[in-house]
C-alpha positions as a printed NumPy array, in Angstrom:
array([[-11.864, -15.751,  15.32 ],
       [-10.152, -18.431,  12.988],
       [-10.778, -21.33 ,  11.417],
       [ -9.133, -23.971,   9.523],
       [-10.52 , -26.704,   7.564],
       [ -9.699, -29.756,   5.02 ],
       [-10.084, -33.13 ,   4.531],
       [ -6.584, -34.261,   5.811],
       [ -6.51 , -35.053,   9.93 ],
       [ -2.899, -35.372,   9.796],
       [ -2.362, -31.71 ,   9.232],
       [ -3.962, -30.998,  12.673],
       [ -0.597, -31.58 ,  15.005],
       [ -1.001, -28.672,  17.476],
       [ -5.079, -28.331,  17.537],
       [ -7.423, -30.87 ,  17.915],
       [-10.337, -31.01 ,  15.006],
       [-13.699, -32.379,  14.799],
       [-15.406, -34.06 ,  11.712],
       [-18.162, -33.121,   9.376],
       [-19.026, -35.731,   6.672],
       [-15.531, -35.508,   4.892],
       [-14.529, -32.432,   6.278],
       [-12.175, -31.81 ,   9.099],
       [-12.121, -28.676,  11.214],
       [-10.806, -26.385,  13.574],
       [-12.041, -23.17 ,  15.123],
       [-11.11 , -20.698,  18.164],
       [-13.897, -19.771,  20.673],
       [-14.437, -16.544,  18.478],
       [-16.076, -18.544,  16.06 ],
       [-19.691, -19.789,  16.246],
       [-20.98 , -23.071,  14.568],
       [-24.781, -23.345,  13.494],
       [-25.59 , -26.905,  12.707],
       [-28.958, -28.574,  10.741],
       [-30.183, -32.037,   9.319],
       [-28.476, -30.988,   5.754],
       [-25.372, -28.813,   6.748],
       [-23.475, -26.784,   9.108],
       [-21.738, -23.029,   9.095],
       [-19.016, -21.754,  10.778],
       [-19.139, -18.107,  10.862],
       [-18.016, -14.935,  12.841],
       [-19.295, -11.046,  13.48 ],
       [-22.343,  -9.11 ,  13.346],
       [-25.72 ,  -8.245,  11.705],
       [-26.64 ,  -4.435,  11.459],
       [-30.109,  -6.181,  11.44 ],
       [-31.451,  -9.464,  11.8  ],
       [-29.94 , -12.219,  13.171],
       [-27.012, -14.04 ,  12.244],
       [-28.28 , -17.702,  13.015],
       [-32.092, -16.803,  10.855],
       [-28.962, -15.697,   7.678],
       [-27.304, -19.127,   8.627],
       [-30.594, -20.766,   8.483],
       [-31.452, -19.176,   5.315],
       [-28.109, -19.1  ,   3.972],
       [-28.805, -15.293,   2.919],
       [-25.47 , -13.732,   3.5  ],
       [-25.347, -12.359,   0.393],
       [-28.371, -10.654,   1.005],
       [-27.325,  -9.622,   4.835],
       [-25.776,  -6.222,   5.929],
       [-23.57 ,  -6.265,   8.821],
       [-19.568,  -7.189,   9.193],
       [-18.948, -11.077,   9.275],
       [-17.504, -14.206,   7.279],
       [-19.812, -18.176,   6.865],
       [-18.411, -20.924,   5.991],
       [-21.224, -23.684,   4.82 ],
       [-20.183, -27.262,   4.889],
       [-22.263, -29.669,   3.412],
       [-21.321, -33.382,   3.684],
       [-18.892, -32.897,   0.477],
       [-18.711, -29.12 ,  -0.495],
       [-18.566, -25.793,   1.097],
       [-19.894, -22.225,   0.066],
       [-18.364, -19.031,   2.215],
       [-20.017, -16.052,   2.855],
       [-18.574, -12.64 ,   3.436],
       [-20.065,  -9.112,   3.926],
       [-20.727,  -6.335,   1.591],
       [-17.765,  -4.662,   2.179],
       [-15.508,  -7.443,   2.609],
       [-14.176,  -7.175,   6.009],
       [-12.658, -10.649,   6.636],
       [-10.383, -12.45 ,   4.346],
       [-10.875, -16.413,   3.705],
       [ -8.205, -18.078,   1.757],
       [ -9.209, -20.751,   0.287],
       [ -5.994, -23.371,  -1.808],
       [ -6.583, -26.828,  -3.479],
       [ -2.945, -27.381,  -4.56 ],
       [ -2.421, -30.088,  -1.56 ],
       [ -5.748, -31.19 ,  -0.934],
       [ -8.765, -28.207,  -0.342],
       [ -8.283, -25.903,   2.602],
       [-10.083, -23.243,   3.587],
       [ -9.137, -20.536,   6.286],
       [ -8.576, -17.095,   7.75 ],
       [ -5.036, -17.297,   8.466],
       [ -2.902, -18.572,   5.838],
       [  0.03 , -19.796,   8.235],
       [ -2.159, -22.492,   9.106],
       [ -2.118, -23.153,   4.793],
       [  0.231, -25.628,   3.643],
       [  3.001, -23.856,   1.691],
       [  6.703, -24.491,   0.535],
       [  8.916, -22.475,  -0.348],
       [  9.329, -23.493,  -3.7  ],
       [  5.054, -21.779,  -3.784],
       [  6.543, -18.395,  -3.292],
       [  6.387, -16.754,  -6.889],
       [  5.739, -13.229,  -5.908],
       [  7.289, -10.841,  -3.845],
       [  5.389,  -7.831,  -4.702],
       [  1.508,  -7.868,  -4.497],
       [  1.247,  -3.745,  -5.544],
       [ -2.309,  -2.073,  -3.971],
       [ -5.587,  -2.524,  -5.555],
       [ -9.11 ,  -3.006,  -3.788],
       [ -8.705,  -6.711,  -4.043],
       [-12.267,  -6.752,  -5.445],
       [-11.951,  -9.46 ,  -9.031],
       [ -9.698, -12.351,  -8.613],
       [ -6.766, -11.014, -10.444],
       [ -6.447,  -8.675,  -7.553],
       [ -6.55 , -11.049,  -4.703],
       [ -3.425, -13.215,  -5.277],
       [ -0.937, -13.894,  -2.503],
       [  3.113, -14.209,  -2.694],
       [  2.039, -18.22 ,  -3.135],
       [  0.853, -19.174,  -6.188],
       [ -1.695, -21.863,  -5.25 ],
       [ -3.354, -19.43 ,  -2.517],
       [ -5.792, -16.821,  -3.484],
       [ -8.147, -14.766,  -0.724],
       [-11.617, -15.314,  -1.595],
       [-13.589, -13.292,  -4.027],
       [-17.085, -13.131,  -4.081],
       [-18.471, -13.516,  -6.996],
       [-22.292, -12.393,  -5.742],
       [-21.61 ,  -8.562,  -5.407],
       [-21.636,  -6.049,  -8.492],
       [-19.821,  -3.169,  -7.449],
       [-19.771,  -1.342, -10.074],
       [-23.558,  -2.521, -10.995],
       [-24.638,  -0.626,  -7.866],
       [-22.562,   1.978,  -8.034],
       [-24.243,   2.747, -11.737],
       [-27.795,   1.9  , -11.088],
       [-27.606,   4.683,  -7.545],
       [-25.986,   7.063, -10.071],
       [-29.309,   6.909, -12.026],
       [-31.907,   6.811,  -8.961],
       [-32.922,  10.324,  -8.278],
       [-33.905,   9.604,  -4.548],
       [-32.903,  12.652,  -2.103],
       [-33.961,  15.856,  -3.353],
       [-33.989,  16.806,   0.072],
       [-30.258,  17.35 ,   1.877],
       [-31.992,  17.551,   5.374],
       [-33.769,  14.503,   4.902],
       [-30.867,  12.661,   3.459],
       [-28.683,  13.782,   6.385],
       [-31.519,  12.963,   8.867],
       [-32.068,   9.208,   7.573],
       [-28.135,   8.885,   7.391],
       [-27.361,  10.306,  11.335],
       [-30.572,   7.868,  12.028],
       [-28.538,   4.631,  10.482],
       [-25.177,   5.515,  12.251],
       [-26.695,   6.039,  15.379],
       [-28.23 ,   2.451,  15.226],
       [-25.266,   0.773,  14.139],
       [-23.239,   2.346,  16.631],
       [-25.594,   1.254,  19.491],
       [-25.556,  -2.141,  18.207],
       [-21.592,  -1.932,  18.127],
       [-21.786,  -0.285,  21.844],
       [-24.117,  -3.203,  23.201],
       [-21.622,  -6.631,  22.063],
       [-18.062,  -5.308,  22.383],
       [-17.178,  -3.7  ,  25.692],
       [-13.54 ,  -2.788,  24.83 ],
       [-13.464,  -0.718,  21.701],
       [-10.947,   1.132,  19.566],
       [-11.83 ,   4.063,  17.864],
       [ -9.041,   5.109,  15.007],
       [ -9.072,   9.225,  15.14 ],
       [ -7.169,  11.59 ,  12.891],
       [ -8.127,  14.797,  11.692],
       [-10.064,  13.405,   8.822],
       [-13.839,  14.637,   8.694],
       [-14.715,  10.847,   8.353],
       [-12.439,  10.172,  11.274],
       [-14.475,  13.049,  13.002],
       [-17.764,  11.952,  11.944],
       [-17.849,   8.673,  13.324],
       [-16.021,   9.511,  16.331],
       [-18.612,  11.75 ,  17.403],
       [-21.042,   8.61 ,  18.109],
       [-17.998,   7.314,  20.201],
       [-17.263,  10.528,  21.918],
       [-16.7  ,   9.165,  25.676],
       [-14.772,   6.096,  24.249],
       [-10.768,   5.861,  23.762],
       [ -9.889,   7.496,  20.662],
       [ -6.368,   6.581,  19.32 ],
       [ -4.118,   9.281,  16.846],
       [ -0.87 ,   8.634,  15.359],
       [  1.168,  11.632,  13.292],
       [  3.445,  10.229,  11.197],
       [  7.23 ,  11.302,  10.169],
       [  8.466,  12.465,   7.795],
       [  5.625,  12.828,   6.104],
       [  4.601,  15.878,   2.972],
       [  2.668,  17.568,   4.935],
       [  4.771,  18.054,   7.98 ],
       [  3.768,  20.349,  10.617],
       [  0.561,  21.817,   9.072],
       [ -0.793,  18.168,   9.276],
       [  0.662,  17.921,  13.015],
       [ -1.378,  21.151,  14.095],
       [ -4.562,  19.69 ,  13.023],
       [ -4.262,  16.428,  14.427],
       [ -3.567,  18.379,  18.088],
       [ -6.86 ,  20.37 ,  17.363],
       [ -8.512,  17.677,  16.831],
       [ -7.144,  15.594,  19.607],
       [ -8.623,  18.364,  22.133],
       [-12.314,  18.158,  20.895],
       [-11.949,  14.349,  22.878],
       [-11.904,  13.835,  26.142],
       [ -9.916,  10.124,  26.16 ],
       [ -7.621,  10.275,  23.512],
       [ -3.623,   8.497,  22.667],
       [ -1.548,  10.27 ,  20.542],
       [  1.631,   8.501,  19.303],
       [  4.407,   9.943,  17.287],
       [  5.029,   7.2  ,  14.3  ],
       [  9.102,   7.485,  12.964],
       [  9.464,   5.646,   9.605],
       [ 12.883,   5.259,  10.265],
       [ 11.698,   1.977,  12.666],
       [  9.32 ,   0.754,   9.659],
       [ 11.223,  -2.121,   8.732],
       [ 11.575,  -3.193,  11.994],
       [  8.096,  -2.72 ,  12.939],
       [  7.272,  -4.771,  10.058],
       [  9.132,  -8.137,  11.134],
       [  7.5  ,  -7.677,  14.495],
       [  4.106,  -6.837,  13.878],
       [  2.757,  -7.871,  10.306],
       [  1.853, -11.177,  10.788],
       [ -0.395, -11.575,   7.652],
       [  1.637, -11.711,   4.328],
       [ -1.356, -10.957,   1.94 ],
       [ -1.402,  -7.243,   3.295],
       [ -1.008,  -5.094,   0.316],
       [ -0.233,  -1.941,   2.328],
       [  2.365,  -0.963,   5.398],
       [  0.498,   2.559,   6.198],
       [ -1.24 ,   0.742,   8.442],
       [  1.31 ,  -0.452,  10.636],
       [  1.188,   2.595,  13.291],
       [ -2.684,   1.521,  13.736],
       [ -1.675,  -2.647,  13.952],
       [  1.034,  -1.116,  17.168],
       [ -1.605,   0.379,  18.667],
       [ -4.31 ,  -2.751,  18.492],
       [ -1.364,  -4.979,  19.686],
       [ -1.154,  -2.456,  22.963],
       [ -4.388,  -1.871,  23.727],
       [ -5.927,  -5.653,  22.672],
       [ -9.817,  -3.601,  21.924],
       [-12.562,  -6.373,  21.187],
       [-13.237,  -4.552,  18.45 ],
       [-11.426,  -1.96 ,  16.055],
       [-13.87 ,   1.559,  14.454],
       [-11.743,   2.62 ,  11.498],
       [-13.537,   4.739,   9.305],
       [-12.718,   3.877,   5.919],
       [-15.109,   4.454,   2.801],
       [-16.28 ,   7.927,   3.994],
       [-14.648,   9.535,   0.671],
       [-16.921,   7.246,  -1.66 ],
       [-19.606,   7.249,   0.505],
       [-19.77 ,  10.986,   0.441],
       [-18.371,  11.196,  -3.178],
       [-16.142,  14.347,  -2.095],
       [-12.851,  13.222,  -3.078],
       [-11.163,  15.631,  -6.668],
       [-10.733,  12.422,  -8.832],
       [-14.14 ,  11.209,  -8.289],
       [-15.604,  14.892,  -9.098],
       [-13.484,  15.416, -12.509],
       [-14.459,  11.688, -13.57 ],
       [-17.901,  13.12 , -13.171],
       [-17.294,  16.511, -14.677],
       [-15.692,  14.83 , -17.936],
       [-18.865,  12.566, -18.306],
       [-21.107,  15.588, -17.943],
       [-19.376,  18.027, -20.528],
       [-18.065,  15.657, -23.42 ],
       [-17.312,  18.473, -26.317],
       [-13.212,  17.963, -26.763],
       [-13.275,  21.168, -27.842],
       [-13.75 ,  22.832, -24.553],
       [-13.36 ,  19.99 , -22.252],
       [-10.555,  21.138, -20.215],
       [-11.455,  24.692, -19.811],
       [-14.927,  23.413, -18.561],
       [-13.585,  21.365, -15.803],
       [-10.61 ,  24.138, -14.805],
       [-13.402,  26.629, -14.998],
       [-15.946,  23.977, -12.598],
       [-12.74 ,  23.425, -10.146],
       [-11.79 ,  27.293,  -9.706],
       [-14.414,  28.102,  -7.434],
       [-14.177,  25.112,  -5.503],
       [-10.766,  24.552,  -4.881],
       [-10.784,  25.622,  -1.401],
       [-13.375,  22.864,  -0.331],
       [-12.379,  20.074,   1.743],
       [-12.071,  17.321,  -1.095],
       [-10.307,  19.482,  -3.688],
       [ -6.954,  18.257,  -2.228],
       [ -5.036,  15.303,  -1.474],
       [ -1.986,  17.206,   0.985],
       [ -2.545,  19.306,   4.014],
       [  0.13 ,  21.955,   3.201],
       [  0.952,  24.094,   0.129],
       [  3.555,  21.281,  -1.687],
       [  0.42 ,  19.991,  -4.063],
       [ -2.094,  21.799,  -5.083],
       [ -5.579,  21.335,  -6.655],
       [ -3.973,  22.14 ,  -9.51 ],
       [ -1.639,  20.24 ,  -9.355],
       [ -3.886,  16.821,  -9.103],
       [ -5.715,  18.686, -12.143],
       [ -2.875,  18.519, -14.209],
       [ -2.1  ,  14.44 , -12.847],
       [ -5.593,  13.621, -14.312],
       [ -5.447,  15.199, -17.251],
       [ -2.607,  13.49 , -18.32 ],
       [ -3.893,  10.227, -17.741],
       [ -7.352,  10.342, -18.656],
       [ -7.968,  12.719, -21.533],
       [ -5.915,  10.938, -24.054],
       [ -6.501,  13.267, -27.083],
       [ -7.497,  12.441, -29.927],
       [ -9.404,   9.881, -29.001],
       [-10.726,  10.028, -25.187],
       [-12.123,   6.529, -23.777],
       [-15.356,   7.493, -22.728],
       [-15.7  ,   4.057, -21.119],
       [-12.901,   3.987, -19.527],
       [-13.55 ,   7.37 , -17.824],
       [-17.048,   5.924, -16.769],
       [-15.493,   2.614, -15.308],
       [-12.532,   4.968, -13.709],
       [-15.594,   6.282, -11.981],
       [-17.161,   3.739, -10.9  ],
       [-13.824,   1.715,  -9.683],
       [-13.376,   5.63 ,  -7.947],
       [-17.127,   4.453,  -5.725],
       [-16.499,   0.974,  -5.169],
       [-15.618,   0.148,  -1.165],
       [-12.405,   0.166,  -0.015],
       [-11.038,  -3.211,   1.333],
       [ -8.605,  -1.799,   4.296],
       [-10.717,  -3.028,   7.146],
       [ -9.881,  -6.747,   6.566],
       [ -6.034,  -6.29 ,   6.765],
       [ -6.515,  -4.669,  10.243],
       [ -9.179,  -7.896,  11.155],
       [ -6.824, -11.142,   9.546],
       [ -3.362,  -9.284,  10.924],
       [ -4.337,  -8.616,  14.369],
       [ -7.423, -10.83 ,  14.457],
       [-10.316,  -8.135,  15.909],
       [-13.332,  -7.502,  14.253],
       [-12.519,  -4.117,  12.334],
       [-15.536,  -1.891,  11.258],
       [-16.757,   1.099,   9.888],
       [-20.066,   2.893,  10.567],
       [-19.86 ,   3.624,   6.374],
       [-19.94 ,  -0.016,   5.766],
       [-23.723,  -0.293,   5.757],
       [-25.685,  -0.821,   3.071],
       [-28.311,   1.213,   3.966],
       [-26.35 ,   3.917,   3.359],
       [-23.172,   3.395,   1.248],
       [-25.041,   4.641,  -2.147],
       [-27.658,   6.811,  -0.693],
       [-25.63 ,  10.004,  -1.837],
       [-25.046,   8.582,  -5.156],
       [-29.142,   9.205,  -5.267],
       [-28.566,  13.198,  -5.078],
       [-29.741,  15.338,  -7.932],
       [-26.66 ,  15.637, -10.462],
       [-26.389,  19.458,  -9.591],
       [-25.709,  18.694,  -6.412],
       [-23.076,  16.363,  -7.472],
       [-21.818,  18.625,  -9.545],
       [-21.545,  21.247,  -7.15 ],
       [-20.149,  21.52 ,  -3.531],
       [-20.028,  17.674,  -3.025],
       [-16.604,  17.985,  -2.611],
       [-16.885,  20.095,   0.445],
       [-19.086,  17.588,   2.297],
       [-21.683,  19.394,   3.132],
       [-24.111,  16.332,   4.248],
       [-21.4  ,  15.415,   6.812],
       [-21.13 ,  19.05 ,   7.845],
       [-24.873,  19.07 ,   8.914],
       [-24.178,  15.505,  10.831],
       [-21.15 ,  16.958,  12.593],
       [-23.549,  20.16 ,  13.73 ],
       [-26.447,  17.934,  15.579],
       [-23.258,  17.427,  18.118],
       [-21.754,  21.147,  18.064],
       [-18.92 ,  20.031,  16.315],
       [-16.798,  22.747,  14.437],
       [-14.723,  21.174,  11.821],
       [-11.856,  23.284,  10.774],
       [ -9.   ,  20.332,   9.38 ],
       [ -9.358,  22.793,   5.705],
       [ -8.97 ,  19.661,   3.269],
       [ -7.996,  16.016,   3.143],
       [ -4.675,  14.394,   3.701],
       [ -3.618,  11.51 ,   2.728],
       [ -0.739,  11.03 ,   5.01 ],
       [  2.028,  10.982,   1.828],
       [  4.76 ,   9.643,   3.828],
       [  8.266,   7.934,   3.007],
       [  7.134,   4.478,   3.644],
       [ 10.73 ,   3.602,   1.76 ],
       [ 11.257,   0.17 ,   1.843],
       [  8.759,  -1.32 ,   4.402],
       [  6.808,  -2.718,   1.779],
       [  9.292,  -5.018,   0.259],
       [ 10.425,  -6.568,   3.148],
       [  7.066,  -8.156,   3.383],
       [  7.995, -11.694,   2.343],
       [ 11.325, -12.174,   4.229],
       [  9.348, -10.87 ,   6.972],
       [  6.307, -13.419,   6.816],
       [  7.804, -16.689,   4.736],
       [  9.12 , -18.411,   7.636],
       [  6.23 , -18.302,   9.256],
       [  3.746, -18.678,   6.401],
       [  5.929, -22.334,   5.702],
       [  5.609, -23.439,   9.375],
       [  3.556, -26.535,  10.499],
       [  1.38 , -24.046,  12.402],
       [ -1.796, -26.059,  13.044]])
């Protein structure tokens, strides 16, 4: 599904283009054009409802929910459109004339552009974040979206007083997206670990191929291992590959293709699309903010809630105790970190006595709830739609709407996931979240020697 256009025809030398006013362009059958009296659109994926070509009509894509990228061309100017959640990545460069595409090898770049070799990790949601290694190339931020705006505003709508209800309207959302998913791609991926998210959303895949990786060495070593093989047996049709970091450089020169990824974990996941070659990819990222269950999230909230110095850190240990056995109070499967441990971490850095930023606690919150961006390194890299049945609008901030006690209390053990999990029989046992700490040692900067040959290529 990729694009390329400018306003130069002599940078097409291996495609063949086609002309709009002043524009040039290029795209791969993937990619749908949508063409009236006063402009045209290029644009790829889906609608959760509606119809793409009434958005393209309308040119309501900010408004849209779904997973998909627009380009509008009028006779002189463009506008690009991408979804909530931010799925796709357009680049977009004016340093040799304006180009605009979805796979920056087709860019025009010299080495002498390189002026980065680290991009760090980030959510790539403000401009400052979205830099590449070349200093005239930027992915495209949308400028329409107020994350954190949405993320405050749910905070103060009182909506679900009712868990059952909540649960109900949330199962009746997933269920609907993942018929829509079932009904246009035929050959689908679903990423499975022994995540409750992972879970979750595999359970409205159940009969379809279901692909696990365990990673080594990795913290939690074989107490994560055990509960990816329970897992693995609650699925009928499922691959389970053993990932060595020891081959992570190498896998990087051979199967990261798109330089603006800002993380490497992902590489056991791009090994498996390359085998398998779905239509589409389910990877089921934004279930912690979605269900606001993760520690961090819960002592941002906690601080907020109890603002007396004096007692402020007994308060929260004394909040935590009782919960530190739920699912979110943890970051590691296996005893090397504990909840306290990830206690102590955030004290350090966020109760700055004397004089503790309020703000900055609230905006650490709210950066905590904004989406994670993962999905659209898996979609530019290996060029598949990648999705998520928690990026949907309908339901992204719905939780957000729970009374504060709720909130306050066993959030962290996901209990409105819980009662999705039991309309299919499903007995989650995985006892907390893991964030797969493993020794990605030097995978990550090997990035640019890996890419810059051919990012600087005539590709197109």
């Amino acid at each position: 599904m990729r694009f390329f256009i400018c306003k130069d025809p002599s940078k097409f030398t291996k495609h063949s283009y086609k002309q709009y006013g002043e524009w040039c362009y290029y795209h791969d059958d993937k990619v749908s054009v949508w063409e009236c009296d006063d402009y045209m659109v290029l644009y790829s994926g889906y609608l959760i409802e509606g119809d793409i070509e009434d958005a393209c009509e309308r040119w309501s894509f900010k408004d849209e929910n779904g997973n998909f990228f627009a380009v509008k061309l009028t006779k002189q100017n463009f506008e690009i459109g991408v979804d909530y959640f931010q799925q796709h990545k357009i680049f977009v460069a004016r340093e040799y004339g304006t180009e605009i595409t979805n796979w920056l090898p087709w860019m025009t770049i010299r080495e002498s552009d390189m002026t980065r070799h680290n991009l760090g990790e980030g959510r790539e949601l403000t401009p400052e974040q979205s830099v590449t290694f070349y200093r005239h190339i930027n992915t495209y931020c949308p400028d329409y979206y107020d994350y954190w705006g949405d993320a405050k505003n749910a905070l103060q709508e009182e909506k679900w007083t009712d868990l059952d209800a909540l649960a109900d309207y949330i199962h009746e959302c997933m269920e609907q997206h993942s018929n829509l998913i079932k009904s246009r791609f035929k050959n689908r991926f679903i990423s499975l670990s022994e995540g409750i998210d992972s879970v979750l959303q595999s359970q409205y895949f159940y009969d379809d191929p279901q692909y696990m990786y365990n990673v080594v060495p990795c913290r939690a070593d074989k107490e994560g291992l055990i509960w990816k093989q329970l897992t693995a047996k609650n699925f009928p049709n499922v691959t389970f590959d053993q990932y060595d970091t020891d081959y992570g450089i190498v896998d990087v020169f051979q199967y990261l293709k798109d330089s603006s990824s800002r993380t490497v974990d992902s590489i056991p996941t791009i090994k498996q699309i390359v085998k398998h070659k779905p239509d589409v990819v389910l990877y089921g990222v934004n279930g912690d903010e979605m269900f606001f269950k993760g520690l961090f999230s819960h002592l941002h909230m906690l601080a907020l809630e109890n603002k007396d110095e004096r007692y402020l850190e007994q308060v929260i240990r004394d909040a935590v105790e009782p919960k530190r056995l739920h699912y979110g109070a943890s970051y590691t499967l296996g005893n090397q970190t504990t909840p306290q441990d990830y206690i102590n971490e955030w004290f350090d850095e966020w109760l700055t006595y004397p004089d503790i930023n309020w703000d900055k606690i609230e905006d650490g919150l709210l950066d905590i709830m904004t989406p994670k961006t993962y999905n659209k390194h898996l979609t530019c890299n290996n060029d598949v739609i990648t999705t998520s049945l928690y990026n949907d609008r309908r339901i992204y901030h719905e939780v957000f709407k729970t009374p504060k006690s709720f909130l306050l209390g066993d959030v962290m053990d996901s209990p409105i996931q819980r009662k999705l999990l039991d309309r299919f029989d499903y007995e989650f046992l995985t006892p907390h979240k893991d964030a797969v700490l493993a020794s990605y040692e030097g995978m990550r900067y090997v990035i640019p020697q890996a890419t810059l040959q051919r990012d600087i290529e005539q590709n197109l």
